[in-house]
N, C-alpha and C positions, 0 to 999 in steps of 0.2 A: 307554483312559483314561476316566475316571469326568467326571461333572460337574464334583463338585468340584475335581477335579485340574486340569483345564480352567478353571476360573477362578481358581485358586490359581497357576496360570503365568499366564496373565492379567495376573493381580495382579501378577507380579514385573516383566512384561515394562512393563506401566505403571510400574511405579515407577522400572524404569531410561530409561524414555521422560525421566521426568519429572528425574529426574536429570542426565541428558545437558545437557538443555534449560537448565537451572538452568546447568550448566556453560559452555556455549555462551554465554550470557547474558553469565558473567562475564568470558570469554574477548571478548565485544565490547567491552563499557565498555574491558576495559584496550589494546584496541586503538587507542580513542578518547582514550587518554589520560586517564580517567577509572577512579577503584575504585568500588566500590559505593558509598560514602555520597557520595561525590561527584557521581555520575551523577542520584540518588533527589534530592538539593539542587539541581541544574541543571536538572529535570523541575517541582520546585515552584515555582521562581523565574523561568520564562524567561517571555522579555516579550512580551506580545499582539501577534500577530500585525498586518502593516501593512495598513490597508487601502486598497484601491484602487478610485477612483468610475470608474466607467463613464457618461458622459454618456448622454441619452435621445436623441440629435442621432439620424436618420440616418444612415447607413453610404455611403458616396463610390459612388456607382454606376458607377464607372467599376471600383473595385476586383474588380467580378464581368465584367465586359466578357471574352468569349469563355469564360465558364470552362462547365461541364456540370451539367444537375440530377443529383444524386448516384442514380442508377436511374434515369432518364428517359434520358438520353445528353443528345446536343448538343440546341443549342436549333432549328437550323438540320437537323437530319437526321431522317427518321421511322421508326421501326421497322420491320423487317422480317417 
């Protein structure tokens, strides 16, 4: 098979990638109950996200009471 031949199946094998994909695509929205314009209008319109404060307090030190340094082991035992 030549170069060109090789990228001319290439080319076809890409285009039904890209087709599938497209298909699939459409095949979610209507799963979701949504068709395409509906879906592309629920994408532009949806409401900012909530946010959530994290106070700067300190973390309850009790809450780590017995737990392990993540690769170190216990606190209480020494490497071997």
């Amino acid at each position: 098979m030549s170069e060109q031949e090789e990228l001319t199946a290439m080319q076809h094998r890409l285009d039904e990638l890209l087709q599938r994909v497209g298909q699939l695509e459409r095949t979610v929205d209507e799963l979701r109950g949504a068709g395409p314009a509906a879906s592309a209008a629920a994408e532009s319109k949806s409401p900012a996200p909530e946010l959530v404060t994290i106070p700067d307090t300190p973390y309850n030190s009790a809450l780590w009471t017995d737990s392990d340094d993540e690769g170190l082991g216990a606190r209480d035992r020494h490497a071997p």
